[in-house]
C-alpha positions in Angstrom: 5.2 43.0 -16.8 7.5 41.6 -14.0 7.9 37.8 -13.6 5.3 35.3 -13.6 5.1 33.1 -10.2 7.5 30.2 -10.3 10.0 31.3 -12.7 13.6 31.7 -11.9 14.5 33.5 -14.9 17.0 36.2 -13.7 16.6 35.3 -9.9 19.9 34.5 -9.5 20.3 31.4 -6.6 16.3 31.9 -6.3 14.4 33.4 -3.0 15.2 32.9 0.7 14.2 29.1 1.6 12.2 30.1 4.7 10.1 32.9 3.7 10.1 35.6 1.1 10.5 39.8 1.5 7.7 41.4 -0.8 6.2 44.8 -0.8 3.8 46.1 -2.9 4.9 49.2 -5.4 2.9 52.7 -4.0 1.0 54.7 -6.5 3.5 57.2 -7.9 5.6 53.7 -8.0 3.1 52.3 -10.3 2.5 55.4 -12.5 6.3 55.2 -13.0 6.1 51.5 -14.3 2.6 51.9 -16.5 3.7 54.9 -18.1 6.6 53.1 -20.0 6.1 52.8 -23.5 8.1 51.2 -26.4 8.8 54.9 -26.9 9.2 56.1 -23.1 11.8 54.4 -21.6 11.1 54.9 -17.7 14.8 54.4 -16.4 17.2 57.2 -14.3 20.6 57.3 -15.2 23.6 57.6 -12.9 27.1 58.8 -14.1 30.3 58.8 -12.3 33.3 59.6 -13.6 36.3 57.9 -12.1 40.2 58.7 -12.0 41.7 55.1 -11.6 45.3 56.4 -12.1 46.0 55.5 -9.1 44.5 51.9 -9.0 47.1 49.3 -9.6 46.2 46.5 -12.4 42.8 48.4 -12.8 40.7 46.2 -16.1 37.0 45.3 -15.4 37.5 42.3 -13.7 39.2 43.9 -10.9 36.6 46.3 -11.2 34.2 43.5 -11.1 35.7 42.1 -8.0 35.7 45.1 -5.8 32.2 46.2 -7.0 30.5 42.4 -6.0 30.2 43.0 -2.0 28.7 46.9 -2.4 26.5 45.7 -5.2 25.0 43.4 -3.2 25.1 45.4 0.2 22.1 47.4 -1.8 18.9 45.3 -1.2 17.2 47.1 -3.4 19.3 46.0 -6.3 18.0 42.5 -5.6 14.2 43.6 -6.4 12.0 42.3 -8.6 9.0 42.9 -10.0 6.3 40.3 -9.7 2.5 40.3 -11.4 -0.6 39.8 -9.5 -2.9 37.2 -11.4 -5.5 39.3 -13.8 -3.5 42.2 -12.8 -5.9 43.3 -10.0 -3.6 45.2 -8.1 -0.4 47.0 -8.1 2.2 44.3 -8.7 4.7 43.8 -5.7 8.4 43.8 -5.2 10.5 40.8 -3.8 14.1 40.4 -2.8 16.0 38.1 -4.4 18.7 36.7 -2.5 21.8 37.0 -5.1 23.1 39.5 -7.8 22.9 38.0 -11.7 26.7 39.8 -12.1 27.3 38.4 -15.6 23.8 39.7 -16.6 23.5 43.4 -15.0 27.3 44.3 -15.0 28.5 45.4 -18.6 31.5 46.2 -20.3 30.8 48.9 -22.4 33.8 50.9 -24.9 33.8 55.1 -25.4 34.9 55.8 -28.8 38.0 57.6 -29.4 39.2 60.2 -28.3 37.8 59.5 -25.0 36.1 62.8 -24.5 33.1 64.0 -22.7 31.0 64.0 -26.7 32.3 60.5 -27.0 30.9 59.8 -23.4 28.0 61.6 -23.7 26.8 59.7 -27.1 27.6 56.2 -25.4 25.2 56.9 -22.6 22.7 58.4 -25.7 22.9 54.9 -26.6 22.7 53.3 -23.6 19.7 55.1 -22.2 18.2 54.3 -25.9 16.6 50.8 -24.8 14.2 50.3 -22.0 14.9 47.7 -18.9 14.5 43.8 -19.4 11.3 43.6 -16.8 12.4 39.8 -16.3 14.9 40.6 -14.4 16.0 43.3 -11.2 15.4 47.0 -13.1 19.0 47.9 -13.1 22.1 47.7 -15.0 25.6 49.0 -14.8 27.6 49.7 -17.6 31.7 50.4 -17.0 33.2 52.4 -19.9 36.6 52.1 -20.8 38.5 54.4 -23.3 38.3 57.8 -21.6 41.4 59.7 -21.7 43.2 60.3 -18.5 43.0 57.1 -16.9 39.3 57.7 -16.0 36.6 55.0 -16.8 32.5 56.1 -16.4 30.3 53.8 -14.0 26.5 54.2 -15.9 24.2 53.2 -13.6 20.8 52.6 -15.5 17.7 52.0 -13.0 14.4 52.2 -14.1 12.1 55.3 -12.2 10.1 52.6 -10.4 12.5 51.5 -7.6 14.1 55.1 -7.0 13.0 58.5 -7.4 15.9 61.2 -7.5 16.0 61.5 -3.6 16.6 57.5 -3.3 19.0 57.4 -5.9 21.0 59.5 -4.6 21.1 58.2 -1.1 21.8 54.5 -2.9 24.8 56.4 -4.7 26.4 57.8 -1.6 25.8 54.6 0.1 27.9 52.9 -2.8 30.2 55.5 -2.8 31.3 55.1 0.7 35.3 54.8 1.4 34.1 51.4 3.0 32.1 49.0 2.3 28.2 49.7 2.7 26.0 48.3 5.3 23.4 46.3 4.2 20.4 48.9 3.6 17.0 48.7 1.9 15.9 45.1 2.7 12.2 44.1 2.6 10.4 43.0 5.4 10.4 39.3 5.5 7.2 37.6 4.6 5.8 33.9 4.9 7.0 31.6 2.5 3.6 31.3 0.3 2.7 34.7 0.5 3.9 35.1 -3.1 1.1 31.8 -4.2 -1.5 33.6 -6.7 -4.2 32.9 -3.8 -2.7 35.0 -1.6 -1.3 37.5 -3.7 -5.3 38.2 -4.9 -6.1 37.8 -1.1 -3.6 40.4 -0.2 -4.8 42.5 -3.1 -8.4 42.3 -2.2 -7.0 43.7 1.1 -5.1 46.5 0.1 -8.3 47.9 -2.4 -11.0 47.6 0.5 -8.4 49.6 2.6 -8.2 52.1 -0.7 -12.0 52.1 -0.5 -12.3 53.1 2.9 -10.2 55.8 2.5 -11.4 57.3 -0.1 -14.4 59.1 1.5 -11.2 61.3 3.2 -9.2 61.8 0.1 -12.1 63.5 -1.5 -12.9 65.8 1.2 -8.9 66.2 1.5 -8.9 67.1 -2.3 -12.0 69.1 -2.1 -10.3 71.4 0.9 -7.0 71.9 -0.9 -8.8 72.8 -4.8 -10.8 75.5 -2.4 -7.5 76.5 -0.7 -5.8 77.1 -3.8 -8.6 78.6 -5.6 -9.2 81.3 -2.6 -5.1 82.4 -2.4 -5.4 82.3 -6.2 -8.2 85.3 -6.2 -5.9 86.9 -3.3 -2.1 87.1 -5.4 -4.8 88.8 -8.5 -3.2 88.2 -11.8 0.0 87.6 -13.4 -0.3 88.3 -17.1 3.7 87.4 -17.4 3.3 83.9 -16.0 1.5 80.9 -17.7 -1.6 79.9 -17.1 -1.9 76.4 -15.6 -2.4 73.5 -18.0 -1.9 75.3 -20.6 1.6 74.8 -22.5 2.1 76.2 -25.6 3.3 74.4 -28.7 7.1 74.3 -29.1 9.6 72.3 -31.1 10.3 70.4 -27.8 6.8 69.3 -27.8 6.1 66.1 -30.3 5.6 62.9 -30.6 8.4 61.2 -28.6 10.5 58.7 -30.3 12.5 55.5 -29.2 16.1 57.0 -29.1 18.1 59.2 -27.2 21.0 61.8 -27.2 22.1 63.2 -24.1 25.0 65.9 -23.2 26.9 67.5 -20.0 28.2 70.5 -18.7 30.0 71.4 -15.3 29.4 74.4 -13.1 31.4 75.4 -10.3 28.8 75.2 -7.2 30.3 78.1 -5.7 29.4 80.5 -9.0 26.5 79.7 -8.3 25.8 80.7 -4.9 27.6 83.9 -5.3 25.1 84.0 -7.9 22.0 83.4 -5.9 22.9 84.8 -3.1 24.3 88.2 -4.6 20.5 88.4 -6.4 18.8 87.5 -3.2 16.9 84.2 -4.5 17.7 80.6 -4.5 19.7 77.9 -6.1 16.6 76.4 -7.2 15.4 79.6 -8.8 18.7 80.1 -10.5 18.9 76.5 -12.0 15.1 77.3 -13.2 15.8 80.7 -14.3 19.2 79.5 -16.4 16.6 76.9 -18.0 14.1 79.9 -18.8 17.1 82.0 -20.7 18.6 78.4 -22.8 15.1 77.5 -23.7 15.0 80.8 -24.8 17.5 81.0 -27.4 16.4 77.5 -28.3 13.2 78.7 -29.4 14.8 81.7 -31.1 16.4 79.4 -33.3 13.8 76.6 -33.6 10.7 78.0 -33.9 11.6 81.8 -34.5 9.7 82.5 -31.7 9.8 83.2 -27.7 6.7 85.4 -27.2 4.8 83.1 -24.3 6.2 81.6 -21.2 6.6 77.7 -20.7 5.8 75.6 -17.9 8.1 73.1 -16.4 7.5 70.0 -14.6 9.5 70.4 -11.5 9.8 67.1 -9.0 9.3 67.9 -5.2 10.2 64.8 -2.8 8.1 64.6 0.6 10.3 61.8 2.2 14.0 63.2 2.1 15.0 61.0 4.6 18.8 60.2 3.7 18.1 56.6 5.1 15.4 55.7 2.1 16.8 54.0 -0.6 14.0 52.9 -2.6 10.2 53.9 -3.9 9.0 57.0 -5.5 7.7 59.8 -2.6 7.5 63.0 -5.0 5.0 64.9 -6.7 5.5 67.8 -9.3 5.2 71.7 -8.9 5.1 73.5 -12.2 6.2 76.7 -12.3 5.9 79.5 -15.2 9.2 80.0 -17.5 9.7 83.5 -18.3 11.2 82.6 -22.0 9.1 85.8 -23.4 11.5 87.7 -21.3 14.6 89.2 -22.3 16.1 91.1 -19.7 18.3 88.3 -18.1 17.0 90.2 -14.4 13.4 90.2 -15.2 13.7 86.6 -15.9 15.2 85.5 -12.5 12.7 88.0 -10.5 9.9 86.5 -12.6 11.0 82.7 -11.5 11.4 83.7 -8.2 7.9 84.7 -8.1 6.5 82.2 -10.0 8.6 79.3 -7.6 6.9 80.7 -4.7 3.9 80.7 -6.4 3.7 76.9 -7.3 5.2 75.7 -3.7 2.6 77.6 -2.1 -0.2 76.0 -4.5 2.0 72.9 -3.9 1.5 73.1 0.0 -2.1 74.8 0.1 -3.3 71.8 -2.3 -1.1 68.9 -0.3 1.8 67.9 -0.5 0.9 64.0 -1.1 -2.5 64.6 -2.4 -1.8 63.8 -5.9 0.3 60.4 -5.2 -2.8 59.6 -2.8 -4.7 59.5 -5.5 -2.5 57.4 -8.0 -2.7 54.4 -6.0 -6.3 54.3 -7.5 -5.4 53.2 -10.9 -6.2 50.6 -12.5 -3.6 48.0 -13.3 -4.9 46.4 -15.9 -6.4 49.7 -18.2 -3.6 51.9 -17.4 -0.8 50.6 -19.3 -2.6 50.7 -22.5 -3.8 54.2 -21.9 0.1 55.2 -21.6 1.0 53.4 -24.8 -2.1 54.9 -26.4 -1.0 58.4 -25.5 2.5 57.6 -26.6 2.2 57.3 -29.9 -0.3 60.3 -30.4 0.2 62.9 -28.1 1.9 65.9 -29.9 2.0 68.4 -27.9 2.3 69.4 -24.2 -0.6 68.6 -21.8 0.4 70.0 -18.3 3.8 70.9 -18.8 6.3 71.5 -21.6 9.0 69.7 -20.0 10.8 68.0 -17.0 13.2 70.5 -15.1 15.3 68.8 -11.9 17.0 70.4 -9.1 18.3 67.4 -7.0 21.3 67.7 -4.3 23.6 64.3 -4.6 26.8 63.4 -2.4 28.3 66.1 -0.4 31.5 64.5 0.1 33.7 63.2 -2.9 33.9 59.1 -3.4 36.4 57.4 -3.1 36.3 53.4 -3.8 39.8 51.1 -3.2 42.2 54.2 -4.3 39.7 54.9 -7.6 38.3 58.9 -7.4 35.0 59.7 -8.8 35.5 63.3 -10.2 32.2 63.9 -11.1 28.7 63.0 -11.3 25.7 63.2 -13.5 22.2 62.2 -13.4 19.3 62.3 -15.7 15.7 61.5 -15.6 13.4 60.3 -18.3 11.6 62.2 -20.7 7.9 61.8 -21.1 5.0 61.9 -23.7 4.7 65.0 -25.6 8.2 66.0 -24.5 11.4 65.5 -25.8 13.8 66.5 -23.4 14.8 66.8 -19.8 17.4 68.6 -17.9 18.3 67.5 -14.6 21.0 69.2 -12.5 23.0 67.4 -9.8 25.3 69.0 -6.9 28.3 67.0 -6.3 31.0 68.5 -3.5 31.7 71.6 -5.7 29.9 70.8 -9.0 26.9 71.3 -10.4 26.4 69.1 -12.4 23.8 69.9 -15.8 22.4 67.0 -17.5 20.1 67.2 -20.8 18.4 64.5 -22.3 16.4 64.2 -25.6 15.0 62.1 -27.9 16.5 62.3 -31.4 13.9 64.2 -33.0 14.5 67.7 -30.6 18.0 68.4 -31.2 20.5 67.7 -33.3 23.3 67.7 -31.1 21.8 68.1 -27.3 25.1 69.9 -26.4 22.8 73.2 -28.2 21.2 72.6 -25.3 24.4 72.3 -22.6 26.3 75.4 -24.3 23.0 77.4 -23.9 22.2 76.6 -20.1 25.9 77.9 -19.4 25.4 80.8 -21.5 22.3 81.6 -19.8 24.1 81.7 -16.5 27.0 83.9 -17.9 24.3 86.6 -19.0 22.7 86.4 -15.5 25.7 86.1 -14.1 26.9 89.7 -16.1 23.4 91.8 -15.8 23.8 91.3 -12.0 27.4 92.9 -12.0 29.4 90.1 -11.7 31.9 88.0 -13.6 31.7 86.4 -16.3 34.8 84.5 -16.6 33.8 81.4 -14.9 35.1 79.2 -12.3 37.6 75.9 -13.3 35.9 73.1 -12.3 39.3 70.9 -11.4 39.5 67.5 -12.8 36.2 67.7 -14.6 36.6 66.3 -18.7 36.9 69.5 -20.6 34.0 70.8 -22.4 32.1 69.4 -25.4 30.5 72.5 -27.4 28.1 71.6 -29.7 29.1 71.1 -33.7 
């Protein structure tokens, strides 16, 4: 795990000569990095999809060329991981001073046609092997071959330098008509702070400071069980929602394996607000509530089955700060699925009440309790626990799986005349769960990402076809139409085979 003190493998012209800029990773940060298995791959991936029509001589190198300067701009890209000595602590990040180009910029080919399936199996395959630890936890892979002049910019970055809410503020930053300011850099450290005595002193530091605190987390997590517990006995019971920790069996819930398949689908943003705004809830409870009716006929087929709800693993930030570009400030809500419910209606009033449900839970138990309490784990044990779980964990223990709502760049990118038409983003896919669906706004898109291993679905675009079905059907018990917005420009659709 990370590089061991003195190398210079992938560290491009080395660190600053007068000091160094470390910091150490937080506890969500950490969970992020020991959780990765040979079978969980921990990276995010990034997709934009850009119109270079208009972009005279465009081939890689000039792509190359112009990317260099904003590449860099990003500090962040320049982390890397670095151990402590017996793994006593957290490891820490430090700022290299250059960009490896040759190494984390890749030229990558879509098969022909050059359609949004042949896209969408390319970053299947892409997202199919984990990070290279020895070096910054990022690459960037330009595909060439799309029809239309358009080439796809697939921006793989492992979960433990940015959570959705950073990721998205790096990609705007990149995105800019001009070139970024520098943003993300580490505070700068003495020279030797990254020697293995001081990196243990600095570790001995940092765990008598956990140990002082934690006299105050456990009243803190004491007060918010009791909080919850008491407004629990007050709402009374809901027999149509799940019951937490408790996810039933499904087909999506397995052991996870290595590789990946991965689909999109575009939505017009403004169908969608009509939508949520004509049924009185939020976007949020719509995205959830088109994920409760696609799982639903997924089951159907699957397991013949849809008779209990599901619970899904919802990331909520608590930094959205458009200015943070790095780090992992999020903890998870998880909120009932109504998939047991048929009425299209029923199942967006029954989200609705079950979102309100796990925010209040979310706020009554603290907001950052639970990432309080991952800075306790253990470096050394925890990483083997993961792996452990990895390769025997069949079924669902919390939740049955990941479901994101995460707002990315409200104005459209433009870099040296190239237009990036659209965007997609994914997170990972955890133990016990073989997919993910993560749902992007970009401009006037909405942009619906699923990812899955290759044991859940055949073709994941089952899975694309039946979230935009699910929003037609809301879309027509609610009284309006369901003849969707065009979303101009977009790649056309990819049903499944």
């Amino acid at each position: 795990m990370g590089t061991a003190i003195g190398s210079n493998k992938g560290r491009g012209d080395g660190f600053e000569t007068n000091g160094v800029r470390v910091k150490r990773l937080n506890g969500v940060d950490a969970m992020m990095l020991y959780s990765e298995t040979p079978e969980i791959h921990m990276h995010t991936l990034k997709i934009g999809v850009l119109d270079v029509s208009k972009v005279p001589g465009y081939d890689f190198d000039l792509f190359r060329s112009l990317a260099q300067e904003r590449l860099h701009a990003l500090a962040p890209l320049r982390y890397q991981l670095v151990d402590i000595p017996l793994r006593l602590h957290h490891p820490m990040w430090v700022q290299n001073a250059e960009i490896d180009l040759d190494y984390h910029l890749r030229r990558a080919q879509v098969a022909a046609p050059g359609g949004r399936r042949e896209l969408d199996e390319l970053i299947g395959e892409i997202a199919s092997t984990p990070l290279d630890r020895d070096y910054p936890l990022w690459e960037m892979h330009i595909a060439e071959g799309l029809a239309d002049n358009r080439i796809a910019i697939i921006h793989k970055v492992h979960h433990v330098l940015a959570d959705g809410v950073a990721s998205a503020n790096q990609l705007a930053m990149a995105l800019q008509p001009n070139r970024p300011e520098v943003g993300g850099q580490l505070e700068p450290s003495p020279a030797d702070s990254t020697t293995p005595v001081n990196l243990l002193k600095a570790a001995g530091r940092d765990h008598i400071r956990l140990i002082r605190r934690l006299p105050r987390l456990v009243n803190e997590t004491a007060t918010g069980v009791g909080r919850v517990r008491k407004r629990a006995k007050e709402r009374g019971h809901h027999p149509d929602l799940a019951r937490n920790f408790a996810p039933p069996e499904t087909f999506i819930n397995h052991v996870v394996t290595p590789g990946r398949r991965f689909a999109t689908a575009p939505l017009a943003l403004a169908d969608v607000k009509q939508t949520a705004k004509h049924l009185g809830v939020t976007l949020n409870d719509i995205v959830l509530a088109m994920a409760a009716g696609a799982l639903r006929q997924l089951l159907l087929r699957y397991d013949g089955k849809a008779d209990v709800p599901l619970i899904a693993g919802v990331p909520v930030s608590f930094n959205t700060s458009p200015q943070r570009l790095t780090g992992n400030e999020f903890t998870y809500m998880t909120p009932s699925l109504p998939v047991h419910i048929e009425d299209p209606l029923e199942r967006v009033r029954l989200t609705a009440v079950a979102t309100v449900i796990a925010k209040e839970n979310h706020r009554l138990l603290g907001p950052t309790l639970i990432a309080n309490w991952l800075a306790y784990l253990p470096a050394a044990t925890t990483p083997g626990i993961f792996r452990s779980q990895a390769r025997r964990v069949e079924s669902a223990t919390v939740m049955n799986l990941t479901v994101s709502n995460v707002p990315g760049p409200r104005e459209r990118g433009r870099i040296e005349g190239a237009t990036v038409e659209e965007i997609y983003s994914v997170g990972p896919i955890v133990a016990g769960s073989g997919m993910n669906i993560t749902v992007w706004s970009y401009v006037d898109q909405l942009a619906i990402s699923v990812l899955t291993d290759d044991r859940t679905l055949t073709d994941p675009h089952e899975a694309t076809d039946a979230l935009v079905e699910s929003f037609i059907e809301i879309r027509r018990a609610a009284g309006l139409s369901g003849d969707l917005t065009p979303v101009e420009n977009a790649l056309p659709p990819a049903p499944a085979h």
